[in-house]
C-alpha positions as CSV (number, residue, x, y, z in Angstrom):
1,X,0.0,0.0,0.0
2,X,1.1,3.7,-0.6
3,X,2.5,5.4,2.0
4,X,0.7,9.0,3.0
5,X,-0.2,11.0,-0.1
6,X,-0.1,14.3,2.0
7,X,2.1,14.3,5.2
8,X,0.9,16.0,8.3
9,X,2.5,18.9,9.5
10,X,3.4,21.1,12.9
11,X,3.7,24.3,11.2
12,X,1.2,27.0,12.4
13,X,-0.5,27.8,9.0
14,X,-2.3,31.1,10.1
15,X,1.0,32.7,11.4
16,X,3.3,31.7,8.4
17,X,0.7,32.4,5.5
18,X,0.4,35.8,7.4
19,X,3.8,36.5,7.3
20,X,4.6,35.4,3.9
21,X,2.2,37.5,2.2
22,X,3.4,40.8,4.2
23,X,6.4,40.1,3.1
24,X,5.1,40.1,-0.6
25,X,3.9,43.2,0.0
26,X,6.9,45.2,1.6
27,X,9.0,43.5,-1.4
28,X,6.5,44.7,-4.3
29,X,5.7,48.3,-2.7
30,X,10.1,48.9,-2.9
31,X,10.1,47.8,-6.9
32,X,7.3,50.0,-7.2
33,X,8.8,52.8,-6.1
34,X,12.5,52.1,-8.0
35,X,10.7,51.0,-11.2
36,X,9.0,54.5,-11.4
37,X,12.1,56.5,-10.3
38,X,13.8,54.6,-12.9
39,X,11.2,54.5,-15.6
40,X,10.7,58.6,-15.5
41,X,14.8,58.8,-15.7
42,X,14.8,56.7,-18.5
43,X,11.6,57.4,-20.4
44,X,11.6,53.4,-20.6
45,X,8.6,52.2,-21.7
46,X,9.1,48.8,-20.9
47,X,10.7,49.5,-17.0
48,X,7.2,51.5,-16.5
49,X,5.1,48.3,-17.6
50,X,7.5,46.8,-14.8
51,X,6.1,49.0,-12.2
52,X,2.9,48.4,-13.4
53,X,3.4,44.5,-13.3
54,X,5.0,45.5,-9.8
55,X,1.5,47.3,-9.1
56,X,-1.1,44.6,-10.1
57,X,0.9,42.2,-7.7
58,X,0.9,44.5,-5.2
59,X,-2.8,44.5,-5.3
60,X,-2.7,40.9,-5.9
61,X,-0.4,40.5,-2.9
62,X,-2.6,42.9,-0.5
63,X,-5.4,40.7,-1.4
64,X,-3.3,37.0,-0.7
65,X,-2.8,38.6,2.6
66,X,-6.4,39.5,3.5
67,X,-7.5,36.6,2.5
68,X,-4.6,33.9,4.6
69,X,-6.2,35.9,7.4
70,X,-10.3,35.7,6.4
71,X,-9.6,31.6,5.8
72,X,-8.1,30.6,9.1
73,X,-11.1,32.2,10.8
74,X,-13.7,29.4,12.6
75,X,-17.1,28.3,11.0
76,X,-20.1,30.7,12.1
77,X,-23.1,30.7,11.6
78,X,-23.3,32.2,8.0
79,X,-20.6,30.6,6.8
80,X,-20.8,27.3,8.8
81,X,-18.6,25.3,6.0
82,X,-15.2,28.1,7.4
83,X,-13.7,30.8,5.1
84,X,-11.2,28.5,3.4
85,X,-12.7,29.3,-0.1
86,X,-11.8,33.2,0.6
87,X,-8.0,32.0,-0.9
88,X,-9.6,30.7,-4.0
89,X,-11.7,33.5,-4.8
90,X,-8.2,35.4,-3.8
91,X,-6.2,33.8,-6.2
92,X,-9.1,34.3,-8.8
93,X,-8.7,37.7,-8.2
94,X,-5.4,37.9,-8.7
95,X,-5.4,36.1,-12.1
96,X,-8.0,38.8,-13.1
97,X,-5.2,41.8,-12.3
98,X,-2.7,40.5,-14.1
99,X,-4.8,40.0,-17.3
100,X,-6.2,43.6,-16.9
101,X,-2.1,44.8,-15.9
102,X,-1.2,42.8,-19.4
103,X,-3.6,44.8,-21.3
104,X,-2.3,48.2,-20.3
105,X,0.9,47.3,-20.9
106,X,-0.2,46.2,-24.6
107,X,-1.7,49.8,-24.9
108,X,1.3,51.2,-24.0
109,X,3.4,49.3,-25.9
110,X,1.8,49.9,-28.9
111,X,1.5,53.5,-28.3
112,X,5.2,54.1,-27.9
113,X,5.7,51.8,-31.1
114,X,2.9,54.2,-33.3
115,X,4.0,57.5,-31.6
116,X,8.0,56.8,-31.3
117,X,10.4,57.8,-28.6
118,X,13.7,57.6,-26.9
119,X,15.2,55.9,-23.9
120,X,18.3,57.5,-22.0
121,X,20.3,56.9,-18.9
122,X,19.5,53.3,-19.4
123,X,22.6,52.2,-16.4
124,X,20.1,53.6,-13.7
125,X,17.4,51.5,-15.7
126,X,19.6,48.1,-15.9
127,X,20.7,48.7,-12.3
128,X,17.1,48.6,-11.1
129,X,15.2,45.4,-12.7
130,X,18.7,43.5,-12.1
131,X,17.7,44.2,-8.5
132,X,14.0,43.3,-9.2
133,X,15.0,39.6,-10.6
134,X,16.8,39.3,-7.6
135,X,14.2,40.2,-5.2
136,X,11.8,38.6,-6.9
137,X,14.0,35.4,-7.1
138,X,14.1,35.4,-3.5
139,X,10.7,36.2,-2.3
140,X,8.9,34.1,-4.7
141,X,11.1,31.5,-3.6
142,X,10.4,31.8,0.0
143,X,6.6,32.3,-1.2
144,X,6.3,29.0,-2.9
145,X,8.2,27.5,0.1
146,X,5.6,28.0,2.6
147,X,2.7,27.9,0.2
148,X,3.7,24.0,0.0
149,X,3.7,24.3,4.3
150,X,0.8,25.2,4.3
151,X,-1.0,24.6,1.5
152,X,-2.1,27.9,0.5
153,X,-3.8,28.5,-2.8
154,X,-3.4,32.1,-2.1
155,X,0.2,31.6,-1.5
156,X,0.9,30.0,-4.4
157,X,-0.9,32.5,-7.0
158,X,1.1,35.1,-5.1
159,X,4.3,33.5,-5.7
160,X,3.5,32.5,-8.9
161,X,3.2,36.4,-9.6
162,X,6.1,37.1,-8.5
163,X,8.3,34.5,-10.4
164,X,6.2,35.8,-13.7
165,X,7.7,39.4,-12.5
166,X,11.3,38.2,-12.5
167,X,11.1,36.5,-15.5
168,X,9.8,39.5,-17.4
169,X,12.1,41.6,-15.7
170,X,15.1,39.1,-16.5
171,X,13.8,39.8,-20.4
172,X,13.3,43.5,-20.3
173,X,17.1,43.3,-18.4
174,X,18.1,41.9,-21.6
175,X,16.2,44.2,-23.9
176,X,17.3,47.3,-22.1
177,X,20.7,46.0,-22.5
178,X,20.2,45.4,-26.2
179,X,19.1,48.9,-26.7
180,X,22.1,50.5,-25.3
181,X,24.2,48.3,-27.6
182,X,23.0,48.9,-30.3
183,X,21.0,51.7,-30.3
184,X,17.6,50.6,-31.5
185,X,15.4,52.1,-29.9
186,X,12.3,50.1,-31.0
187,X,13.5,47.4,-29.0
188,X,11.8,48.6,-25.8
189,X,8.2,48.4,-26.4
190,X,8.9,45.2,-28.2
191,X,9.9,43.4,-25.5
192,X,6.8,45.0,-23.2
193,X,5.0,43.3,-25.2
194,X,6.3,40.2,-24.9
195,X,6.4,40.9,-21.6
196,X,2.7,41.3,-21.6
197,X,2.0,38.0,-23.5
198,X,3.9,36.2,-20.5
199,X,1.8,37.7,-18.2
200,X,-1.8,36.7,-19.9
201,X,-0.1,33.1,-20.5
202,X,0.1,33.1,-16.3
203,X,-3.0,34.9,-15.6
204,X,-5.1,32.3,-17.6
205,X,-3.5,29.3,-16.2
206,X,-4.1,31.1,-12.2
207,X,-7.3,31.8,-13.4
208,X,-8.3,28.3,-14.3
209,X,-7.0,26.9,-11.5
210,X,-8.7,29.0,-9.1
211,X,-11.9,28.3,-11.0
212,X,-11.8,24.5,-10.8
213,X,-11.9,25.2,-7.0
214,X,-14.3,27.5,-6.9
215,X,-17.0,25.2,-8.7
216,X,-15.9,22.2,-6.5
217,X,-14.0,20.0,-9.0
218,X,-13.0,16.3,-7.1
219,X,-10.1,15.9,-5.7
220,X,-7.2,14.9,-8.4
221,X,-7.4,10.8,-8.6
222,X,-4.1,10.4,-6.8
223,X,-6.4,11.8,-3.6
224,X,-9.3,9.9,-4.3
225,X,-7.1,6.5,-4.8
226,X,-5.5,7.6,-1.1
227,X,-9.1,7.7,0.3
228,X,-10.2,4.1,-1.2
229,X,-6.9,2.7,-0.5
230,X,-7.5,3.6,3.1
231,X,-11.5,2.5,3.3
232,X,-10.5,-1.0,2.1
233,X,-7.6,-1.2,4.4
234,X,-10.7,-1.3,7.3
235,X,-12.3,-5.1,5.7
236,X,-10.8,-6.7,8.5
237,X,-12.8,-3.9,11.4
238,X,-16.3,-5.1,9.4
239,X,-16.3,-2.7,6.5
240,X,-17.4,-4.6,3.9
241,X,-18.4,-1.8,0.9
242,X,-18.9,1.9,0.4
243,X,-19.7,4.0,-2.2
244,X,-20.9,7.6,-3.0
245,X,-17.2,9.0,-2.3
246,X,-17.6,12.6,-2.7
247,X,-14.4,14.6,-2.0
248,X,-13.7,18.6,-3.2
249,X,-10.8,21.5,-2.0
250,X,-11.5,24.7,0.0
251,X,-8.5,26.6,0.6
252,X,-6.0,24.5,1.9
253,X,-8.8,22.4,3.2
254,X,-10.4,19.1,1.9
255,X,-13.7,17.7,2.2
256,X,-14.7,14.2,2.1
257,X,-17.9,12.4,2.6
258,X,-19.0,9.1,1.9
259,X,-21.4,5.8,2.7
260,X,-19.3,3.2,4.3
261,X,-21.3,-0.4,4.6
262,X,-20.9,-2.4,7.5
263,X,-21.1,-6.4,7.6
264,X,-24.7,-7.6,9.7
265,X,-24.2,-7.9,13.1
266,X,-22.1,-4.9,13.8
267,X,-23.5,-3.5,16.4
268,X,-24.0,1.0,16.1
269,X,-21.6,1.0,18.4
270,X,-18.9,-0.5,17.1
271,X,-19.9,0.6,13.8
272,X,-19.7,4.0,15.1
273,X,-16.0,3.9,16.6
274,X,-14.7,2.1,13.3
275,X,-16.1,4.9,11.4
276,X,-14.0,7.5,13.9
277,X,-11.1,5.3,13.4
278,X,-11.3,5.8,9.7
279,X,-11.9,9.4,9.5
280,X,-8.4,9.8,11.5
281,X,-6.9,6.9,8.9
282,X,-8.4,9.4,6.0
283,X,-6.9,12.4,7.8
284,X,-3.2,10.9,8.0
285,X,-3.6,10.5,4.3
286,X,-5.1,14.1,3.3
287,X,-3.6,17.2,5.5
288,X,-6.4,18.9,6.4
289,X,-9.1,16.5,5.6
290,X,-12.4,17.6,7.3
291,X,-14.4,14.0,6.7
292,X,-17.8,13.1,7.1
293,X,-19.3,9.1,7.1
294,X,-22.5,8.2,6.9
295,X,-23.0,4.1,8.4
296,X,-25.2,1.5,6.5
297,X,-25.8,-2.1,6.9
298,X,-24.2,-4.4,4.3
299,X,-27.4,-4.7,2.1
300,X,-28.6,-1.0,1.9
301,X,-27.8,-0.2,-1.5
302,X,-30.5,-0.6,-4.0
303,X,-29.7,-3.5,-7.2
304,X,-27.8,-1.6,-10.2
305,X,-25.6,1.0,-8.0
306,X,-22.1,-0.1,-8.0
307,X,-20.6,-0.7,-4.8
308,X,-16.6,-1.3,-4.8
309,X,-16.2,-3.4,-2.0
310,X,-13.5,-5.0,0.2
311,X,-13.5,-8.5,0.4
312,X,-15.1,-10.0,4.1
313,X,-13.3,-10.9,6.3
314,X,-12.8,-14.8,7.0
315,X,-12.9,-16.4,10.6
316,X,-9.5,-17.2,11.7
């Protein structure tokens, strides 16, 4: 049998999610600031798209921080399922900035290409996004690191930003460089708009994600396979079938319900502590596995519905 699909862990989610995304912030609202210095000493169209790219994750980082902190709150009574979905709609959010962010930097682009210009003191430029990979190397690196702690969607759109951000930056690096080689100054708004068709290219693919979430896709089958794998593992306790397996994501929360089918003779009682026993089996398997079993009797389900079963148990 496979060994736990999804470790447990001792790290305090709330706390590190928390600080991870401040520290997205505090990085993003520096380049913001350099990026615009630099872009109005250069007249660089392509290091002002950077701020702007800067500025959408800001907004996309201020919004992965609200939303670590909405998530870890309790159930209540309007919202008796928790708060986990808050990161999902986060990170749906975010996708949606950097599409709209890509789309101003095409108009910009564009602009300068129609209307013409020239870039100048381009070492102050270079200086600055060289910085920017590098900060965004690191943070988006630390980002990603704790999004996998604590299994964050928020976490992960956030850093996902971040390492779009240095790669654009590492290309405009290069373009800036090209342009004070050789002189050409149409080189700029080109590469913004390359730039920009990186950014849609991650947008979309944050986007979809977060939407397969939001409209409660199952779990991916290496879960679901984890779940069944433990159920049948329980033949020998009297578990002798289940069926309607329903599982989905919140957050970084799972849900999991399901019928589990007892052999006759199992008294409620001990039918009752098995199915405790498995829920904690199920929540080895899945970190953060909120699971929910309903008990039959062996013979409940009606003729035609498939039942995957685990062979009885023999005396002896």
């Amino acid at each position: 049998m496979a060994g736990p699909l999804i470790a447990a862990t001792s790290v305090e989610p709330g706390g590190v999610k928390t600080r991870a995304a401040a520290l997205s912030i505090a990085s993003n609202s520096l380049l913001i600031l350099l990026k615009l210095v630099a872009g109005a000493i250069t007249g660089s169209v392509a290091i002002i798209t950077e701020a702007m790219h800067s500025s959408v994750d800001l907004i996309a980082s201020v919004v992965a921080y609200v939303s670590v902190r909405t998530a870890d709150k309790p159930a209540d009574d309007d919202h008796p399922y928790g708060h986990e979905k808050v990161e999902n709609l986060a990170a749906a959010i975010e996708a949606m900035l950097i599409l709209v962010g890509a789309g101003v930097i095409v108009y910009a682009s564009v602009r300068r290409l129609v209307t013409g210009g020239e870039v100048q003191s381009l070492g102050i430029g270079i200086g600055v996004i060289a910085f920017s990979v590098l900060a965004n190397v690191v943070v988006s690196t630390v980002l990603a690191r704790r999004a996998r702690e604590t299994d964050s969607p928020a976490l992960e759109g956030d850093a996902a930003h971040l390492r779009t951000d240095a790669a654009t930056s590492a290309a405009v690096l290069v373009g800036l460089v090209l342009v004070q080689v050789t002189g050409a100054q149409w080189l700029d708004p080109v590469i913004a708009l390359a730039v920009a068709a990186a950014i849609v290219y991650a947008g979309i693919k944050l986007l979809l994600r977060a939407s397969r979430v939001l409209v409660d896709e199952a779990l991916p089958p290496e879960e679901l396979d984890a779940v069944r794998l433990t159920v049948e593992g329980f033949g020998a306790r009297g578990v002798c079938g289940y069926h309607k397996l329903r599982a989905r994501r919140a957050g970084s929360r799972r849900y999991v319900d399901l019928h589990v089918q007892f052999v006759g003779g199992t008294s409620l009682e001990d039918a009752h502590q098995t199915a405790h026993q498995l829920q904690d089996a199920i929540r080895g398997r899945l970190r953060g596995a909120d699971v929910l079993i309903h008990l039959e009797p062996e013979g409940s389900v009606r003729p035609g519905f498939e039942v995957p079963t685990h062979p009885r148990p023999t005396a002896g």
